[in-house]
C-alpha positions in Angstrom: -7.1 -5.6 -50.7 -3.4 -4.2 -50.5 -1.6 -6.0 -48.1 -0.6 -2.7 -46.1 -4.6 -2.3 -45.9 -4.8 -5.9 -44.9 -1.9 -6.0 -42.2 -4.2 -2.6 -40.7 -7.1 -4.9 -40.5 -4.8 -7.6 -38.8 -3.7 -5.1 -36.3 -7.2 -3.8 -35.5 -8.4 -6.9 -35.2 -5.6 -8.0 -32.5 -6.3 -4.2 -30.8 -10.0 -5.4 -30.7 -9.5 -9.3 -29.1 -7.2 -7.9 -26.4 -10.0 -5.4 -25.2 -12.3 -7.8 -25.3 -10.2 -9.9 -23.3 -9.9 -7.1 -21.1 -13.3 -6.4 -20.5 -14.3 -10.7 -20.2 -11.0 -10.0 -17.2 -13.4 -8.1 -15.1 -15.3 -10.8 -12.8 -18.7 -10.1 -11.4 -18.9 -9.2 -7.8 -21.8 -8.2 -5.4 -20.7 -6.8 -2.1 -24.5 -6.4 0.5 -24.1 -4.0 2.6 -25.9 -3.4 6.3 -28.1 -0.5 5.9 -29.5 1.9 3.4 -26.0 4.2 2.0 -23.8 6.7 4.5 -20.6 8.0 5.1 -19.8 4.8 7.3 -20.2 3.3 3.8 -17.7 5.4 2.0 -14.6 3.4 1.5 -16.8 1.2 -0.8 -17.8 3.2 -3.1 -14.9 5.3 -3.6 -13.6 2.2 -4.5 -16.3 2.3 -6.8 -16.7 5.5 -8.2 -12.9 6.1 -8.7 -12.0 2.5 -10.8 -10.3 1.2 -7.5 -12.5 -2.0 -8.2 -12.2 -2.5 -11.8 -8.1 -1.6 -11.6 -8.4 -5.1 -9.7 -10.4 -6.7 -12.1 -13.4 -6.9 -10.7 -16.8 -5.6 -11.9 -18.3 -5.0 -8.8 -21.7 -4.1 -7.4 -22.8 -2.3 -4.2 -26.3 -3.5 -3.1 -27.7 -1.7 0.0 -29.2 -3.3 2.9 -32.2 -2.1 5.3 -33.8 -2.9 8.4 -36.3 -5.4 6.4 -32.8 -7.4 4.6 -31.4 -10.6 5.9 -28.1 -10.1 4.6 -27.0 -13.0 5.9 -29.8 -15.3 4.2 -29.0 -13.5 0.8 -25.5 -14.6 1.3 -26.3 -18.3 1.7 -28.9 -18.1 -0.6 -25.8 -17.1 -3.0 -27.7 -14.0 -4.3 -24.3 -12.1 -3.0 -20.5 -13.0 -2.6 -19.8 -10.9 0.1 -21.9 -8.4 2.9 -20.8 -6.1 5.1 -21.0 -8.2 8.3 -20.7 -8.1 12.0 -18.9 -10.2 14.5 -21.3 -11.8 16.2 -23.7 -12.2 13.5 -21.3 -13.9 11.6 -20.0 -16.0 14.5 -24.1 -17.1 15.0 -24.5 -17.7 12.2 -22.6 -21.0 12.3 -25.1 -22.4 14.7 -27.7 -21.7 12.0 -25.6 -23.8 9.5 -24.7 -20.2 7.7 -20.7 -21.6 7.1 -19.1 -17.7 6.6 -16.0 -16.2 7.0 -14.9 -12.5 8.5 -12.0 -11.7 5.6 -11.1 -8.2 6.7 -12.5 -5.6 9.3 -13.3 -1.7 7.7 -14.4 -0.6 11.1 -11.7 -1.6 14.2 -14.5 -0.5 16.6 -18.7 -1.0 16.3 -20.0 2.3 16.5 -22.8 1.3 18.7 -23.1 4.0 21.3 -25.7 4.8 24.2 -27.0 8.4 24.3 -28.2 10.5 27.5 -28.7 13.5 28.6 -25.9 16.2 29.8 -26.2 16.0 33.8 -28.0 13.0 33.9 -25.8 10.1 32.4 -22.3 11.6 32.4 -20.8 8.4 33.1 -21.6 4.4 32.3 -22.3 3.7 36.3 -25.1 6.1 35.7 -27.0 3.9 34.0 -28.3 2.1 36.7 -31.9 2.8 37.2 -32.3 4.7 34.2 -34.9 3.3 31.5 -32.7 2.4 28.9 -34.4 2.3 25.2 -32.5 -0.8 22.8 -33.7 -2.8 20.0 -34.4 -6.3 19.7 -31.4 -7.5 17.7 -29.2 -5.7 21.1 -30.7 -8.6 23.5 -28.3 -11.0 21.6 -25.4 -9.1 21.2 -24.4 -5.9 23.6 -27.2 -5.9 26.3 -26.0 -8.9 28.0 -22.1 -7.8 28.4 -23.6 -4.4 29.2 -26.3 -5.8 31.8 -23.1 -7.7 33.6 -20.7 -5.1 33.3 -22.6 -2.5 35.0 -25.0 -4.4 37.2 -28.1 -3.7 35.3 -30.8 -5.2 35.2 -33.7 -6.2 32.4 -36.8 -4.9 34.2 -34.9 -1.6 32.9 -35.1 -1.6 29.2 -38.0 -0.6 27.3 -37.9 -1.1 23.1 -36.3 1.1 20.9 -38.3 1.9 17.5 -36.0 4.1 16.0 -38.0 7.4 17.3 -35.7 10.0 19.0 -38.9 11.5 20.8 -39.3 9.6 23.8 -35.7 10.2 24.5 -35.9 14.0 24.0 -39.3 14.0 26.0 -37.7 12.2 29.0 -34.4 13.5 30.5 -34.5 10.1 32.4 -34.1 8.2 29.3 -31.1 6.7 28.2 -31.5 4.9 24.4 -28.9 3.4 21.9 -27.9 5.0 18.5 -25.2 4.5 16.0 -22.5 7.0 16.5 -23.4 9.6 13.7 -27.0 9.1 13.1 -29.1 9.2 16.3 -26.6 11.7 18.2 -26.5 13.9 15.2 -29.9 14.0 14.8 -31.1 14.9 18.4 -28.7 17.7 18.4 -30.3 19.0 15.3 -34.0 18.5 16.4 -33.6 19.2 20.0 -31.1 21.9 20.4 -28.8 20.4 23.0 -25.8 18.2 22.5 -26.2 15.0 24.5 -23.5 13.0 26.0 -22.7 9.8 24.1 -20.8 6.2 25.0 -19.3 4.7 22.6 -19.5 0.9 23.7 -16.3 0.1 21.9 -14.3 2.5 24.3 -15.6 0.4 27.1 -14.5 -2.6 26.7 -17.1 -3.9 24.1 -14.6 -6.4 21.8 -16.2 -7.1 18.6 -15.4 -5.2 14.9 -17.6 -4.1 12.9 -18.8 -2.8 9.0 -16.9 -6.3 8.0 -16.3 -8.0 4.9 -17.9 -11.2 5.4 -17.7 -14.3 2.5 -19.5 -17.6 2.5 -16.4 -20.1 3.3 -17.1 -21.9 0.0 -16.3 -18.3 -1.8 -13.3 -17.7 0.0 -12.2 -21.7 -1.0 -13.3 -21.2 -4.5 -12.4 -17.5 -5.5 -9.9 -16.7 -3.2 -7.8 -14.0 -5.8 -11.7 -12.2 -6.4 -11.9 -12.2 -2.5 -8.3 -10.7 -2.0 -9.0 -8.2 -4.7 -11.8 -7.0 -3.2 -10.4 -6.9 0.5 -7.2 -5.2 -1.5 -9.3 -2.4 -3.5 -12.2 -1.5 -0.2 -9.4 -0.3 1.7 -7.6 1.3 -0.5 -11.4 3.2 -0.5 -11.2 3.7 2.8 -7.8 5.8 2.3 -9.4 7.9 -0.5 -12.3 8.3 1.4 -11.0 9.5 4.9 -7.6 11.1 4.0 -9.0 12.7 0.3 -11.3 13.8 -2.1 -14.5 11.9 -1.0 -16.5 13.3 -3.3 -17.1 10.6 -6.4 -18.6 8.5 -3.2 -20.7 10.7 -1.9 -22.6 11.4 -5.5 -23.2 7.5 -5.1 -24.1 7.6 -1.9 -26.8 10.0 -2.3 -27.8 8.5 -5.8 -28.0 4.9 -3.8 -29.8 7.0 -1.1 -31.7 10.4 -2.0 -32.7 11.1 1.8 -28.6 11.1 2.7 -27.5 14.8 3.3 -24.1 16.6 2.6 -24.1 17.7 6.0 -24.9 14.4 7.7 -22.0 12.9 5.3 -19.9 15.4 6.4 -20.5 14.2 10.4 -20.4 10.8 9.6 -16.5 11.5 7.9 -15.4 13.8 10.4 -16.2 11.1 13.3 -15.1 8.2 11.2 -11.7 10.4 11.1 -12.1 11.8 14.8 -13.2 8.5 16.5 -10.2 6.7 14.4 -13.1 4.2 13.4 -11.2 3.0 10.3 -6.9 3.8 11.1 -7.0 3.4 14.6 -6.3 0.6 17.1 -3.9 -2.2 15.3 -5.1 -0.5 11.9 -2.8 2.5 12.6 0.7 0.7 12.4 -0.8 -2.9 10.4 -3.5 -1.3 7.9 -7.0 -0.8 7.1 -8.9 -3.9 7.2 -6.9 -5.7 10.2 -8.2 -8.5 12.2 -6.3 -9.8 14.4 -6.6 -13.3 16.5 -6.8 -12.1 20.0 -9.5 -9.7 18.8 -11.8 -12.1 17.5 -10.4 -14.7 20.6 -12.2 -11.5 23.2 -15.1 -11.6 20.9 -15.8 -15.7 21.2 -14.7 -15.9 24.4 -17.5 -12.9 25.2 -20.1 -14.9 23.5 -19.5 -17.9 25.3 -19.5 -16.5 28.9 -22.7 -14.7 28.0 -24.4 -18.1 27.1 -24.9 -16.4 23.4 -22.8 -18.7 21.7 -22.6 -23.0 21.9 -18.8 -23.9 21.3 -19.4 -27.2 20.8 -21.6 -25.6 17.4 -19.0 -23.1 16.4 -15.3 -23.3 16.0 -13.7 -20.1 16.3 -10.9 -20.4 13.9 -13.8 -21.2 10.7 -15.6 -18.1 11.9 -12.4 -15.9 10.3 -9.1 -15.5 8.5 -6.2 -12.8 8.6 -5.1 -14.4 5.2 -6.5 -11.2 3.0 -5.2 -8.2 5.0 -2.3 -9.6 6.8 0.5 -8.4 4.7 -1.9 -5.4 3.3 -0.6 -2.5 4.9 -2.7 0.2 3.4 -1.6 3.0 6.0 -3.2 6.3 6.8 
């Protein structure tokens, strides 16, 4: 062999251990989310879809929840690093020995909203006597704060199963919904636009569409957690302010029965609603938590007799450690 030929074999060689390098650089990542893939999840997987992830250095996959998932369980099981979380789940689940940690906030508001009909519930004081249609999961979070905020009472709620039809049947109905989906889809179905309240713009404190780590992953992998926080939000930018495109493809690939025009809603409130860049998130970034926040959230809890203080400790529950000097800015 000529050494010329052999030095070109060196250098190939080298070429070949540094991508390999390279590729061993890209840590493993599984990020759970809440329900089956939407709009409200886009900032994730435009992070996916357009490399924000792997420019980090993480190989990262999006798993999607459902209505039969205990995202919460998987976590602690270890079958995920991170799921898209909720306050007050994550806050109770400390009292279930389920040690996990809010890193960042994609969502400054929860996008829980109550739904009635135009001339019949045209303000939150019309709720009283109303029959009010809720889930299961609401008598532990939003229900209580709603019942003493507005004087209602229990005898008035009836269970929610995810059907619009006893709403649109009943004028007199009142029933929850998440902010794109249920509104969205009674407009479409029943011809009429109803009014909707989003809880979050009364007074209702906690964040939501979280990033949520067990507190052992944020001790033991802090840079994978911070590159993840870093790369989501960045997402979020690409998602809401350009081309969301290469997430929607994965969205509907992740979800077949997702629709371009029901993504299209679902970005257009997100943007509208200023789910993502509004509140603190306009002038200190995507992905901001902030103590007093998450101080109104626990203090909430613990009024409403839904949280034991002497089980939980507030400042475990979260950390402003991964998006407090983040900055990523409409």
């Amino acid at each position: 062999m000529t050494p010329i030929r052999r030095r070109a074999l060196s250098a190939i060689a080298v070429i070949a251990g540094l991508a390999a390098g390279a590729a061993q650089a890209q840590e493993k990542f599984t990020y759970l989310t809440n329900w089956y893939a939407q709009a409200e999840h886009g900032g994730f997987y435009q992070a996916l879809a357009t490399g924000l992830y792997k420019k980090e250095g993480l190989d990262v996959t999006i798993r999607m929840g459902g209505p039969q998932v205990n995202i919460m369980q998987l976590m602690a099981a270890g079958q995920v690093d991170c799921v898209m979380g909720y306050d007050v789940q994550t806050m109770k689940g400390w009292e279930q020995g389920i040690n996990s940690v809010t890193v960042a906030a994609a969502f400054q508001k929860d996008p829980q909203v109550l739904i009635g009909h135009p001339g019949v519930l045209n303000r939150m004081e019309d709720l009283k006597g109303r029959t009010i249609l809720i889930s299961a999961a609401a008598n532990t979070t939003y229900w209580p704060w709603l019942r003493a905020k507005y004087g209602l009472s229990d005898s008035q709620v009836r269970p929610y199963t995810f059907n619009i039809q006893p709403f649109i049947a009943d004028k007199n109905v009142v029933q929850q919904g998440y902010l794109s989906s249920e509104p969205f889809a009674i407009e479409k179905e029943a011809k009429f636009k109803p009014n909707v309240f989003l809880l979050s713009d009364h007074g209702w404190p906690p964040y939501s569409t979280t990033i949520v780590c067990m507190e052992k992953t944020v001790r033991e992998r802090p840079k994978a957690v911070a590159a993840f926080v870093k790369a989501s939000m960045e997402g979020w930018k690409s998602y809401l302010k350009g081309d969301p495109s290469p997430a929607n493809a994965l969205i509907k690939k992740d979800n077949p029965n997702m629709t371009d025009d029901k993504i299209a809603h679902g970005i257009k409130l997100l943007n509208e609603t200023g789910m993502v860049f509004g509140g603190d998130a306009a002038t200190m970034g995507a992905g901001v938590v902030t103590d007093a926040r998450m101080k109104a959230t626990y203090d909430m809890l613990v009024e409403m007799k839904l949280l034991d203080p002497a089980k939980v400790d507030l400042r475990r529950t979260y950390t402003t450690e991964f998006v407090k000097n983040l900055r990523v800015l409409p």
